[in-house]
N, C-alpha and C positions, 0 to 999 in steps of 0.2 A: 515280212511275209508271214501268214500266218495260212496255215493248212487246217483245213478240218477235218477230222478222225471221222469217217465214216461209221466206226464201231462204236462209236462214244453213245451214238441214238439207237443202239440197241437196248434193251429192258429183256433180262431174267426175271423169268414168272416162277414163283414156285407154286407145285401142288401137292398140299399133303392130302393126303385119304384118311380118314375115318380113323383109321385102325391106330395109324400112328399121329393120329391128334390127339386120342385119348392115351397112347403112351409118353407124350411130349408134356401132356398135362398130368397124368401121375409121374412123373417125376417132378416136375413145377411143383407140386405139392408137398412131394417127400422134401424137398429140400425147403422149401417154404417152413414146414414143419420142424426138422430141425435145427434151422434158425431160430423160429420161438423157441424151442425148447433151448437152447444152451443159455439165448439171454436171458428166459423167464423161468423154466422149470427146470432144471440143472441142480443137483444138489448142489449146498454150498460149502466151499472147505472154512476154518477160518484163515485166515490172511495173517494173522498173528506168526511172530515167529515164537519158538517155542526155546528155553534156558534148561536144559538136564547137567545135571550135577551129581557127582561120582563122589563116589567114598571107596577109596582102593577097587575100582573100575567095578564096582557096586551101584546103579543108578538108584539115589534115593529120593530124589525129587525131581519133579520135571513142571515148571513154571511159564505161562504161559506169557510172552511180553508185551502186554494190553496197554498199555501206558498209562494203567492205573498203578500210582506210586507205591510200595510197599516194602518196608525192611521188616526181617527178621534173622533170627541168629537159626543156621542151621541145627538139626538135628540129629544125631548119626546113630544107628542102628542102635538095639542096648547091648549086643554083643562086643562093643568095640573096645579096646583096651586100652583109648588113648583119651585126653581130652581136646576135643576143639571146638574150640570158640571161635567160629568166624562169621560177623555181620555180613548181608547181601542185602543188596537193596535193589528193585526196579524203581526206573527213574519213568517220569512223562514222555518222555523223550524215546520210550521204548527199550532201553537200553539195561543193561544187565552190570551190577558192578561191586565189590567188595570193599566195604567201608571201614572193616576193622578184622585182625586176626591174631591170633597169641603166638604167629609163628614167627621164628626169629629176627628172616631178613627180609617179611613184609613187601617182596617182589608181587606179591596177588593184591596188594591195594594200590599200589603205584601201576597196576595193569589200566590203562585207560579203559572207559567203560567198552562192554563188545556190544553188538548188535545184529550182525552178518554172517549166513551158516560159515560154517569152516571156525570161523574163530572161538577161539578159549581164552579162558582163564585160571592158572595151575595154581595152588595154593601145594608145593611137592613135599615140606617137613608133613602136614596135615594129609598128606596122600588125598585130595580135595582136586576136581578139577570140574569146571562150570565150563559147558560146550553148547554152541547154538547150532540148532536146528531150525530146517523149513518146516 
């Protein structure tokens, strides 16, 4: 048995007037607009994450992790009274890691490389510590 809905052949007309077609379409516009703009005109951050590296919570370098390969042995202030030697290397791979140090129990090369804000790498005799940032 199947019934038919009288109401079902009704049709809702809408009528806009003038006034609010042109504010239906500035806004269609405004938003159309900042659509282009965020995919196309948008400044751009880089997307890189970035390596800062402390010398007794002194930031002396801040490295940016491009995945262009690069070692060198840090350098610390000339005011410092201590010596340290500690190799860093960025890897291709993006990744941040210490490849040699003259510190005793070598906990900061055995640190797998970091990559990910929050994480570090403490080199503590060297008072040395490499942290990643967004």
């Amino acid at each position: 048995m199947h019934q038919e809905n009288k109401d079902s052949s009704q049709h809702i007309t809408w009528k806009i007037n003038k006034k609010e077609a042109l504010i239906l379409g500035a806004i269609f516009l405004v938003l159309l607009g900042l659509i282009f703009w965020y995919y196309f005109l948008r400044p751009t951050t880089s997307h890189y994450k970035t390596a800062d590296i402390y010398y007794e919570n002194e930031l002396i370098e801040s490295v940016v992790l491009d995945g262009k390969e690069k070692t060198w042995t840090l350098e610390l202030p000339e005011n410092t009274h201590q010596t340290v030697d500690i190799e860093v290397h960025i890897r291709a791979d993006r990744k941040i890691e210490v490849l040699s140090s003259n510190c005793p129990d070598k906990i900061c090369v055995h640190t797998p490389a970091i990559s990910e804000p929050g994480q570090s790498i403490a080199c503590l005799p060297n008072h040395v510590i490499i942290k990643i940032e967004e």
